[in-house]
C-alpha positions as CSV (number, residue, x, y, z in Angstrom):
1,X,0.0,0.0,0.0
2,X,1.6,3.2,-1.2
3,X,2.0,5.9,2.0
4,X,3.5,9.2,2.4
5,X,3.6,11.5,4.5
6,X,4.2,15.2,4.0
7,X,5.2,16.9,7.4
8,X,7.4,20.1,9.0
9,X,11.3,18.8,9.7
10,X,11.5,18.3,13.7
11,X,14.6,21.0,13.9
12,X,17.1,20.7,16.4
13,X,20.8,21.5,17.6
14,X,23.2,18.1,17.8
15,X,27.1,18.8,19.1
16,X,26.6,22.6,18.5
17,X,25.3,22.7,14.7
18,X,22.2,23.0,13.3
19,X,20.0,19.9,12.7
20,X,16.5,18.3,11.5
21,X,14.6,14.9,11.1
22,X,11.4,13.9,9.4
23,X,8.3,15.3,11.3
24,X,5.7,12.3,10.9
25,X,7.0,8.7,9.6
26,X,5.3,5.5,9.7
27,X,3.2,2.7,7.8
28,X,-0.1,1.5,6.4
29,X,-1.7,-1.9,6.3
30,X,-4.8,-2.9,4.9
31,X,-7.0,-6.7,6.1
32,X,-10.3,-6.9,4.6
33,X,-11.7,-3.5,5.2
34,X,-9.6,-2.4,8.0
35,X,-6.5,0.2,7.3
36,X,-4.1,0.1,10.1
37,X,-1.8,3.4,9.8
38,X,0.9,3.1,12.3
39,X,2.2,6.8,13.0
40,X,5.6,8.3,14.9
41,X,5.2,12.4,16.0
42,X,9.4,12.5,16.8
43,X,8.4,16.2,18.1
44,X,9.2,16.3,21.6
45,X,7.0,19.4,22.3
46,X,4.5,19.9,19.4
47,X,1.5,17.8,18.1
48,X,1.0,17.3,14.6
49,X,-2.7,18.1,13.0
50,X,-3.1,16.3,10.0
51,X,-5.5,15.8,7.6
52,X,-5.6,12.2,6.2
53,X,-6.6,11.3,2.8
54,X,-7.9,8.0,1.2
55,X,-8.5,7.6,-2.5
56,X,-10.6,5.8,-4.1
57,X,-12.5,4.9,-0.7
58,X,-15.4,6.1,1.8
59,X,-14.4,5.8,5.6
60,X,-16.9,4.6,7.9
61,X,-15.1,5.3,11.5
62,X,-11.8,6.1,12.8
63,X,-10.5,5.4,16.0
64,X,-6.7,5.4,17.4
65,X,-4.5,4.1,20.0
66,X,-1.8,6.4,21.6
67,X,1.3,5.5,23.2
68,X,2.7,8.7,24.8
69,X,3.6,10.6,28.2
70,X,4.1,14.7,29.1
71,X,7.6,13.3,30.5
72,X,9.7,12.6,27.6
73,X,11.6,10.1,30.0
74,X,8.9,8.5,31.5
75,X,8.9,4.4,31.5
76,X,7.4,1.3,32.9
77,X,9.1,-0.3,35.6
78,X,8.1,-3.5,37.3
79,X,7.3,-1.4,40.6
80,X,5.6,1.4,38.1
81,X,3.8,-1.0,35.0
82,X,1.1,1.7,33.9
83,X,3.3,4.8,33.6
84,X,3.2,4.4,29.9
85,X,-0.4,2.7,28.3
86,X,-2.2,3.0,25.4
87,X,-4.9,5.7,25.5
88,X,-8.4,5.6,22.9
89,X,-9.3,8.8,21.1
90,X,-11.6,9.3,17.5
91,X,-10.7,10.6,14.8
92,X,-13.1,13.4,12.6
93,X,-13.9,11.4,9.5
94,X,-15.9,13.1,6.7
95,X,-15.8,10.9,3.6
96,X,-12.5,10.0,2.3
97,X,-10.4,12.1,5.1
98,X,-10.1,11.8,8.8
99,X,-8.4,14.6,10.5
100,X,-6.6,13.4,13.3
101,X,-4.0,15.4,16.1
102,X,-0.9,13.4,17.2
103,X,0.3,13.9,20.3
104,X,3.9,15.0,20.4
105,X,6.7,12.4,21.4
106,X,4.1,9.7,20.4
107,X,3.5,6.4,18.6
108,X,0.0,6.0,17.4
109,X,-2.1,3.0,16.1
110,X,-4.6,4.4,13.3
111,X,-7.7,2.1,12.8
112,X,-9.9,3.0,9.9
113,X,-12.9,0.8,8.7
114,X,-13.7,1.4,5.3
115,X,-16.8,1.2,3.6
Protein backbone atom coordinates (compact mmCIF):
# COMPACT_ATOMS: atom_id res chain seq x y z
CA UNK A 1 0.00 0.00 0.00
CA UNK A 2 1.56 3.24 -1.22
CA UNK A 3 2.04 5.90 2.01
CA UNK A 4 3.51 9.23 2.41
CA UNK A 5 3.64 11.55 4.51
CA UNK A 6 4.24 15.15 4.02
CA UNK A 7 5.23 16.91 7.43
CA UNK A 8 7.39 20.14 8.95
CA UNK A 9 11.35 18.75 9.65
CA UNK A 10 11.49 18.28 13.68
CA UNK A 11 14.64 21.02 13.86
CA UNK A 12 17.05 20.75 16.40
CA UNK A 13 20.80 21.47 17.58
CA UNK A 14 23.24 18.12 17.78
CA UNK A 15 27.12 18.82 19.14
CA UNK A 16 26.55 22.64 18.54
CA UNK A 17 25.33 22.67 14.73
CA UNK A 18 22.20 22.97 13.26
CA UNK A 19 20.05 19.94 12.66
CA UNK A 20 16.53 18.28 11.45
CA UNK A 21 14.61 14.87 11.10
CA UNK A 22 11.38 13.89 9.36
CA UNK A 23 8.33 15.29 11.26
CA UNK A 24 5.71 12.33 10.94
CA UNK A 25 7.05 8.68 9.57
CA UNK A 26 5.26 5.49 9.73
CA UNK A 27 3.21 2.70 7.79
CA UNK A 28 -0.09 1.51 6.42
CA UNK A 29 -1.67 -1.88 6.30
CA UNK A 30 -4.80 -2.95 4.87
CA UNK A 31 -7.02 -6.75 6.07
CA UNK A 32 -10.30 -6.86 4.58
CA UNK A 33 -11.75 -3.50 5.19
CA UNK A 34 -9.61 -2.40 8.04
CA UNK A 35 -6.47 0.18 7.29
CA UNK A 36 -4.14 0.13 10.12
CA UNK A 37 -1.76 3.37 9.78
CA UNK A 38 0.86 3.13 12.34
CA UNK A 39 2.23 6.82 12.97
CA UNK A 40 5.56 8.33 14.85
CA UNK A 41 5.19 12.43 15.98
CA UNK A 42 9.37 12.45 16.83
CA UNK A 43 8.41 16.19 18.11
CA UNK A 44 9.21 16.28 21.59
CA UNK A 45 6.97 19.39 22.32
CA UNK A 46 4.46 19.87 19.37
CA UNK A 47 1.46 17.82 18.07
CA UNK A 48 1.05 17.28 14.55
CA UNK A 49 -2.72 18.06 12.95
CA UNK A 50 -3.08 16.34 10.03
CA UNK A 51 -5.47 15.79 7.57
CA UNK A 52 -5.59 12.17 6.21
CA UNK A 53 -6.60 11.27 2.80
CA UNK A 54 -7.93 8.02 1.25
CA UNK A 55 -8.45 7.64 -2.51
CA UNK A 56 -10.59 5.81 -4.07
CA UNK A 57 -12.47 4.91 -0.67
CA UNK A 58 -15.35 6.11 1.84
CA UNK A 59 -14.42 5.78 5.57
CA UNK A 60 -16.95 4.55 7.86
CA UNK A 61 -15.10 5.34 11.50
CA UNK A 62 -11.83 6.14 12.77
CA UNK A 63 -10.51 5.36 16.01
CA UNK A 64 -6.69 5.44 17.44
CA UNK A 65 -4.51 4.10 20.02
CA UNK A 66 -1.80 6.38 21.58
CA UNK A 67 1.29 5.51 23.16
CA UNK A 68 2.70 8.74 24.79
CA UNK A 69 3.57 10.56 28.25
CA UNK A 70 4.06 14.71 29.09
CA UNK A 71 7.57 13.26 30.46
CA UNK A 72 9.65 12.55 27.59
CA UNK A 73 11.56 10.13 30.02
CA UNK A 74 8.90 8.49 31.46
CA UNK A 75 8.87 4.43 31.52
CA UNK A 76 7.40 1.27 32.93
CA UNK A 77 9.09 -0.31 35.58
CA UNK A 78 8.08 -3.55 37.32
CA UNK A 79 7.28 -1.39 40.57
CA UNK A 80 5.56 1.38 38.06
CA UNK A 81 3.76 -1.00 35.01
CA UNK A 82 1.06 1.72 33.87
CA UNK A 83 3.31 4.84 33.62
CA UNK A 84 3.16 4.42 29.92
CA UNK A 85 -0.40 2.72 28.30
CA UNK A 86 -2.22 3.02 25.42
CA UNK A 87 -4.87 5.71 25.46
CA UNK A 88 -8.37 5.60 22.94
CA UNK A 89 -9.34 8.79 21.10
CA UNK A 90 -11.55 9.26 17.49
CA UNK A 91 -10.65 10.58 14.77
CA UNK A 92 -13.10 13.40 12.59
CA UNK A 93 -13.91 11.37 9.47
CA UNK A 94 -15.90 13.07 6.68
CA UNK A 95 -15.82 10.95 3.64
CA UNK A 96 -12.54 10.03 2.26
CA UNK A 97 -10.44 12.14 5.10
CA UNK A 98 -10.10 11.84 8.79
CA UNK A 99 -8.40 14.63 10.45
CA UNK A 100 -6.58 13.35 13.33
CA UNK A 101 -3.96 15.43 16.14
CA UNK A 102 -0.87 13.40 17.18
CA UNK A 103 0.34 13.91 20.33
CA UNK A 104 3.95 15.00 20.44
CA UNK A 105 6.75 12.40 21.45
CA UNK A 106 4.11 9.75 20.43
CA UNK A 107 3.47 6.41 18.60
CA UNK A 108 -0.01 6.02 17.38
CA UNK A 109 -2.09 2.99 16.13
CA UNK A 110 -4.59 4.41 13.32
CA UNK A 111 -7.67 2.10 12.81
CA UNK A 112 -9.91 3.04 9.86
CA UNK A 113 -12.93 0.84 8.65
CA UNK A 114 -13.74 1.43 5.33
CA UNK A 115 -16.79 1.20 3.64
Amino acid sequence: MRTIFSAPTVDYERDGKPATFWGLQGAASLRDKNLTLTVVNPHVSQARDTEVVLRGAKIKSASALVLTNSDLHAHNTFAEKNTVVPKEQSGEVRGDVVNFRFAPASVTKLSLQLG
